[in-house]
N, C-alpha and C positions, 0 to 999 in steps of 0.2 A: 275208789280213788282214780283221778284220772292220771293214765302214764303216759299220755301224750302222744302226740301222731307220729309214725316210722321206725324205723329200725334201732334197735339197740346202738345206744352212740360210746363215746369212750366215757368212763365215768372215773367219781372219786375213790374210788374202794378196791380192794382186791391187790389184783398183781401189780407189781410197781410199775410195769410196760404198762400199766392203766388199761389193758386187752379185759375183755369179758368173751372168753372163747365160745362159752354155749349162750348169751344172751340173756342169762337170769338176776343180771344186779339189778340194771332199774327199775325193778317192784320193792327189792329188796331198798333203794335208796329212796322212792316215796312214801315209804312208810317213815325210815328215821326221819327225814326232813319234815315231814309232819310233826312231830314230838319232841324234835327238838330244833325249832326253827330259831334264826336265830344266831346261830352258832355254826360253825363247821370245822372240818379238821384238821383248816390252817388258819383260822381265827385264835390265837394264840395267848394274846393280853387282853383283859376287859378295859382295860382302862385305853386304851384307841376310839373306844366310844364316847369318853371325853373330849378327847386331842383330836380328831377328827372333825366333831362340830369345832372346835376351837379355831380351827384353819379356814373351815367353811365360813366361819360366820366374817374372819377377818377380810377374806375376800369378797363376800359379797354387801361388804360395809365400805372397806379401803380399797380395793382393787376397780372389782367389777367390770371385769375384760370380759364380752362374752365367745370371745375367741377360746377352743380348746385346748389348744394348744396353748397356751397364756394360763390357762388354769395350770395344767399338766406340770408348766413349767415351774409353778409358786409352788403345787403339790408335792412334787418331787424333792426339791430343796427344803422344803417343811419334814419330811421324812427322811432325808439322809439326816437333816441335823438332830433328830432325834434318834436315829439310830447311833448317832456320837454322843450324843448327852447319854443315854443308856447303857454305852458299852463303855463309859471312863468311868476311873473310879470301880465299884462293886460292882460288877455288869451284873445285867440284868437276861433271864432268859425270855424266849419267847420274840425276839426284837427281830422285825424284818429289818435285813441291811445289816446285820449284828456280826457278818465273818466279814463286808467290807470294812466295816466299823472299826474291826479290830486291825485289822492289816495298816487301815490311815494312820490311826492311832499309834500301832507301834515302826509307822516309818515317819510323823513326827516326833516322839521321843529320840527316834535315831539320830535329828538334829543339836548339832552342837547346843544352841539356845534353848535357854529355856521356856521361853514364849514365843515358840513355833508356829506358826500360821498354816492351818488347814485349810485350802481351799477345796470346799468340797460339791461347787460348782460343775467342777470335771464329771464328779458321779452321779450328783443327779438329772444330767444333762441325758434326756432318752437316744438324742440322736448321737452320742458319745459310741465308741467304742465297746461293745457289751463286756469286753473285761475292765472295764473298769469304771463301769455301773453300780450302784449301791443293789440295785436289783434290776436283773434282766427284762424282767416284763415291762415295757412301755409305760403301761396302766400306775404301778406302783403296788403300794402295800391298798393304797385307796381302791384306787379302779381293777385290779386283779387279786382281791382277798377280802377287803369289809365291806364293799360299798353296799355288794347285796344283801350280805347278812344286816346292816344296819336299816337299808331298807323295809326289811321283812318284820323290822322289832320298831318300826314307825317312825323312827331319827331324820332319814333324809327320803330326799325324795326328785325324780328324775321332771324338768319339765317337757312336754308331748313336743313333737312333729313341730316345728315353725315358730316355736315358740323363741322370742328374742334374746333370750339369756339360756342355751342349751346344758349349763352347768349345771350340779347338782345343787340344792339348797337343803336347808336345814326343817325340820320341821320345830314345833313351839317348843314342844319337850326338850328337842334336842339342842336350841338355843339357850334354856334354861341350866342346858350340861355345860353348854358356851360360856356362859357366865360363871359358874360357881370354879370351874376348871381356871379360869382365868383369875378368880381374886384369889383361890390357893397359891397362882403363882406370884400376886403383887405384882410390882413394876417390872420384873421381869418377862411379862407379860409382853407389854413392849417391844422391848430388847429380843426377844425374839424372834417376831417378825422384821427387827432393822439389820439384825447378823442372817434373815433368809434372804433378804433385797442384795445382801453386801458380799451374801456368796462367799463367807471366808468367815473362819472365829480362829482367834488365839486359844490355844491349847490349854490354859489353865481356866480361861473362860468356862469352859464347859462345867467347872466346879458348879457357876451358880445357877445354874439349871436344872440342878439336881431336885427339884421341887415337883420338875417333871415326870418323873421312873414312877413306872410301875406300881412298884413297891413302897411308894411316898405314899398313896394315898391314904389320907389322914381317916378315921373311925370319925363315925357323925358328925362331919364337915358336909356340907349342901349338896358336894359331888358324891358324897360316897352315898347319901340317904336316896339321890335319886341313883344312881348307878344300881340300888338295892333294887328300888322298885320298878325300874325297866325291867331286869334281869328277869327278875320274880312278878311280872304281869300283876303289881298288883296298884294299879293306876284303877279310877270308874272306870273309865271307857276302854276296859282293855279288851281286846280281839278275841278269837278266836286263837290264834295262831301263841296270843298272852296265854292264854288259860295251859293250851297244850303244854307250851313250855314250861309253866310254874309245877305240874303235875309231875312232870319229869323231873326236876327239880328237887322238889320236894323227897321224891322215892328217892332219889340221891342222897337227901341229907338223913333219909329216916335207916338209909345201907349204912353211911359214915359212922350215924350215930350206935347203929348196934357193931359195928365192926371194930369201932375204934379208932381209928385209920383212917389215910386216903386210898380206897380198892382202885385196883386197876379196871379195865373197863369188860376184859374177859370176865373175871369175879362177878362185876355186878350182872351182865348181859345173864352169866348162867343162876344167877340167885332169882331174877325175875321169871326166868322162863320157868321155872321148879317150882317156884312159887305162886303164882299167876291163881287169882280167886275168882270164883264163878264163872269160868272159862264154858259154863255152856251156855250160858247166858250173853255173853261176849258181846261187843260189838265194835265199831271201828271210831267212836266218838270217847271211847275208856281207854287212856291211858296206858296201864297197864296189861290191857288186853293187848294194845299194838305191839306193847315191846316181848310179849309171846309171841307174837307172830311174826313180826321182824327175824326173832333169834332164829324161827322153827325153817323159814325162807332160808336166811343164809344158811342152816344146815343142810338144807335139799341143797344147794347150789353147793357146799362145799362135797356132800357127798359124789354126786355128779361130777362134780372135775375130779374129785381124789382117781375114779376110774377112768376116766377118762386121760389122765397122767399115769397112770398104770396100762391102758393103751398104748401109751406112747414108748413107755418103759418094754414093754413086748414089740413094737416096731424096729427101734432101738436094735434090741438085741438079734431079731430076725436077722438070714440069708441076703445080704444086698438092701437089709433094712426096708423089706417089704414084705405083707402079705396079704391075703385076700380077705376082705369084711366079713365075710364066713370063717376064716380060721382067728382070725384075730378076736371075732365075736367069742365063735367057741373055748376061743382060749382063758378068755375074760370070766366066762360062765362058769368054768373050768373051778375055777377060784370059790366060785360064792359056797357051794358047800348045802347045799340043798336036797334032800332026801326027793328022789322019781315020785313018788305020790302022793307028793304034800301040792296042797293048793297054796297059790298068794296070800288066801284069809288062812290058811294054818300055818305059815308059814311067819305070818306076822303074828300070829297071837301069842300070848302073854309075854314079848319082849319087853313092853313099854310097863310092865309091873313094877318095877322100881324107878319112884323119881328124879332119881341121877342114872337112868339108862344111860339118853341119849347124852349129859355130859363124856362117860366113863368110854361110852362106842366112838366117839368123837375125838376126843383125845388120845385114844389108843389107835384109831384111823393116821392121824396127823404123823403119831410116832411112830407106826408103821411106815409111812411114807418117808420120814428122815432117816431110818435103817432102813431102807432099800427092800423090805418084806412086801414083795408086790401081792403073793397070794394074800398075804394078810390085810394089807391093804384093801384089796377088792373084799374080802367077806365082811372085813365090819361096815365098810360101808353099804355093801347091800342091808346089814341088819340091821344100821342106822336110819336108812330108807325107810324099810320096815315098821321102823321105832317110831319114825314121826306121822307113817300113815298111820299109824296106830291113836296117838296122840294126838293127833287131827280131830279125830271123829267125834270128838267130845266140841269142837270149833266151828263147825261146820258154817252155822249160820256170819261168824268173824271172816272166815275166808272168802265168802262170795260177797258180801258188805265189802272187804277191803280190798279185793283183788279182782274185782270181777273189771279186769280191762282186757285189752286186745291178746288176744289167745299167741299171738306170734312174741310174745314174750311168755316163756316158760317158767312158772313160780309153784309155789307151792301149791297152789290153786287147781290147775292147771295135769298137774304132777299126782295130785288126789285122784281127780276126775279121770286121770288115764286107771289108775290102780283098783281105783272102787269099781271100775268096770271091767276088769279082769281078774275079782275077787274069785272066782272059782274055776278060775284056770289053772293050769299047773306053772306053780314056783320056777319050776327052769325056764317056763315057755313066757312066760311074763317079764323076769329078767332078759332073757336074752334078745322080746322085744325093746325091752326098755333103753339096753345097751346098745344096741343097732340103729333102732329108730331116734331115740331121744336124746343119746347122748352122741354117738359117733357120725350119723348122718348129719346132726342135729350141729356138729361145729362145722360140717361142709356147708351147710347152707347157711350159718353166720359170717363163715370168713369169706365166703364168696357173695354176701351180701354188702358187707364190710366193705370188699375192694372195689365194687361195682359203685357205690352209692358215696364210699370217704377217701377209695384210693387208699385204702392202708392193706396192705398183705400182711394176713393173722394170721393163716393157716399153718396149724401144726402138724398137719398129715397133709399128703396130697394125692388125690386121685392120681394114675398113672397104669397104664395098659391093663385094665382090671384091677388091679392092686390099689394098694394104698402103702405109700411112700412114707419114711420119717422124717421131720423136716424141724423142729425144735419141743422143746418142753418149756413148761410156763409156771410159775409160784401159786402153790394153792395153798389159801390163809385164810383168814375168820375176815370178815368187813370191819373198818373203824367205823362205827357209828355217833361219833363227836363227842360220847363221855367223856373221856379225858379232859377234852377241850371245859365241858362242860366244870367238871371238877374242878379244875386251872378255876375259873370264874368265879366259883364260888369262894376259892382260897384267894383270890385276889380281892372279894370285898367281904375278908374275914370271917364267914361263917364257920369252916372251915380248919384243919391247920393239921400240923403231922401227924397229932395227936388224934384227931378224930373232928369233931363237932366241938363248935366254941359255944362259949356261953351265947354270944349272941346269936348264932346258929340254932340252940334250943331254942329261943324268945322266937326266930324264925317258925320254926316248927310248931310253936305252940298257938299261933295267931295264924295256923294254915284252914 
């Protein structure tokens, strides 16, 4: 897979400061984004792939400014007034604009009259005041959240360099969404685009647009049939990137249907990786192979920060909150619990015997880390480490097919390749390079790559007269890799439901 030229940049996943201290998510995020393209983890309603072409298509029928700013400005008032048609009445979740939404909302009610005029012009105006924006970003819900995912699933499409119309346009399919999206709404259809020109709607107004949420959309109506077969790649000419997606999918509906339920995306991530078939065989084109090896990545990355925050927890505590890369290391070592004459390869062996190891080491790491048990912290994760070099080795040819990119990002890969080759070293002498070199050295020369190259200071330790300094701690958590999102979608065109799997969801499954 290619990860692209330079340095680890800020990404979607992880810590909420969006920091990647050791630089191991962007392998871990071309692998999801392969298998579940498409989607992402603030793509929230499927039905914006409707309303989107809808807008697109009016503008470049009715408008046709090819000034950007002139689009921006229709786009943006096209989305605030659906973020009001959405949030009156039964609101709707998932709605970009949905906490301005409500605030306009209840300071026109606060109005004596009862047909209160919102002018909500003010908020979608980008050059306004960013408090009182429907949403901060410039771009919108369009150009800073769908544009590219709909890109990437063939709807719209950017025109090149010089070209006279720099707007987005629609592709055929997703004009065909233009259309069906618009007779579900009848004449209101219209009226919609005459209340975005006019920059203001009467409050009770909003009632009849109710056609538009979400949650309107009608079962085998034109929009919901193709909305099915975008989703689910199952058009002839579907891509590459279709197939990926529908596969993903699919193993979604067949978890739903045996669970019952809508699983959370933890549940399913560890049911895949346990479950994962013919993993010696592997390759980076199966589906299910990828989402083993996605899980297996971010468990190296979270075991690696877990110690690495257990570093910091011992700088923390230190004398003037310093000490030397040698005692700090030794201290870390201290922890793992390692018998003097055990090798690396004895030392992982028979961990990975039971298929819920690395779940049980994982989770017992995390809770370790939320009760402040540092020794405990560091020994499951070295055995976690352990766990998945172990579980590797059955992967081998999956890992260098999918990972074999630029060595200056640290993955799983990477992470084998250093352990396999100090398999008959001693267990302490292997960890303690591990911890020195891969992990402690190894966020000196990300944040000081970081600040050189984006100007952002990450550093959570700092060199300083030999030493090493404590300077902040950071949130270590599992990656969202868009299932939820993904689930959202599917329950928004029914297959779906709290229940589990709908009948039409079977018919789904059964024609896979």
């Amino acid at each position: 897979m290619d990860l692209g030229y330079g340095f680890p940049e800020w990404t979607e996943l992880g810590q909420d400061s969006g920091l990647d201290p050791l630089g191991m998510q962007r392998p871990i995020e071309v692998i999801y984004q392969s298998i579940v393209p498409g989607i992402s983890t603030i793509t929230l309603r499927y039905r914006y792939y409707s309303f989107f072409p809808f807008i697109l298509r009016h503008y470049e029928e009715k408008i046709r400014h090819s000034d950007p700013n002139e689009f921006r400005k229709f786009q943006r008032r096209c989305e605030a007034l659906f973020a009001l048609i959405c949030t009156y009445g039964e609101s709707e979740l998932g709605i970009t604009g949905s906490d301005w939404a409500n605030r306009t909302l209840s300071d026109a009610r606060a109005q004596s009259s009862e047909a209160a005029i919102i002018d909500f012009s003010v908020g979608a105006d980008p050059n306004t005041d960013e408090s009182l924006r429907y949403l901060r970003n410039k771009g919108g819900a369009f150009g800073a959240i769908y544009a590219t995912q709909m890109s990437e699933m063939g709807l719209i499409h950017f025109p090149g360099a010089g070209h006279p119309n720099p707007n987005p346009v629609c592709s055929d399919v997703a004009l065909k969404l233009a259309d069906a999206f618009s007779r579900e709404l009848g004449a209101t259809a219209d009226e919609f685009f005459e209340v975005v020109a006019a920059g203001k709607i009467a409050l009770p107004s909003l009632k009849s647009f109710e056609a538009m949420k979400p949650n309107q959309l009608k079962q085998d109506s034109d929009e919901h049939i193709l909305l099915t077969e975008i989703l689910l790649g199952k058009s002839d000419t579907r891509s590459e990137t279709d197939r990926m997606r529908r596969s993903t999918l699919q193993m979604l509906l067949d978890v739903v249907a045996t669970s019952r339920s809508i699983p959370r995306a933890e549940q399913v991530k560890w049911h895949w990786f346990e479950n994962v078939p013919n993993l010696q065989g592997g390759n980076a084109r199966e589906v299910p192979h990828l989402w083993f090896l996605y899980q297996a990545c971010d468990l190296v990355r979270l075991a690696y920060e877990a110690i690495l925050s257990a570093a910091l927890t011992l700088l923390e505590t230190a004398p003037r909150r310093r000490m030397t890369l040698a005692d700090l290391t030794d201290g870390l070592i201290g922890f793992a619990e390692i018998a003097g004459d055990q090798t690396w390869e004895d030392f992982s062996f028979g961990l990975a015997d039971e298929a819920t190891a690395a779940r049980e080491h994982a989770q017992a790491m995390l809770s370790a880390m939320e009760e402040g048990e540092t020794a405990e912290q560091v020994r499951l994760a070295v055995s976690l480490i352990a766990i998945l070099y172990d579980r590797s080795s059955a992967a081998t040819n999956l890992i260098e097919e999918a990972l074999s990119g630029a060595d200056y990002f640290q993955s799983l890969r990477t992470e084998v390749q250093f352990l396999d080759r100090a398999r008959a070293v001693s267990a302490s002498r292997v960890i303690a390079d591990l911890i020195r070199e891969r992990i402690l050295k190894r966020h000196m020369w990300v944040a000081s790559r970081k600040f050189r190259n984006q100007k952002a200071y990450t550093f959570h330790m700092e060199p300083e007269e030999g030493q090493l300094r404590y300077r902040s701690h950071f949130r270590v958590s599992p990656s969202s890799p868009r299932l939820d999102q993904a689930l959202r979608y599917l329950r928004d065109i029914s297959l779906i439901d709290e229940n589990g799997i709908t009948e039409r969801g079977r018919a789904e499954m059964a024609t896979a």
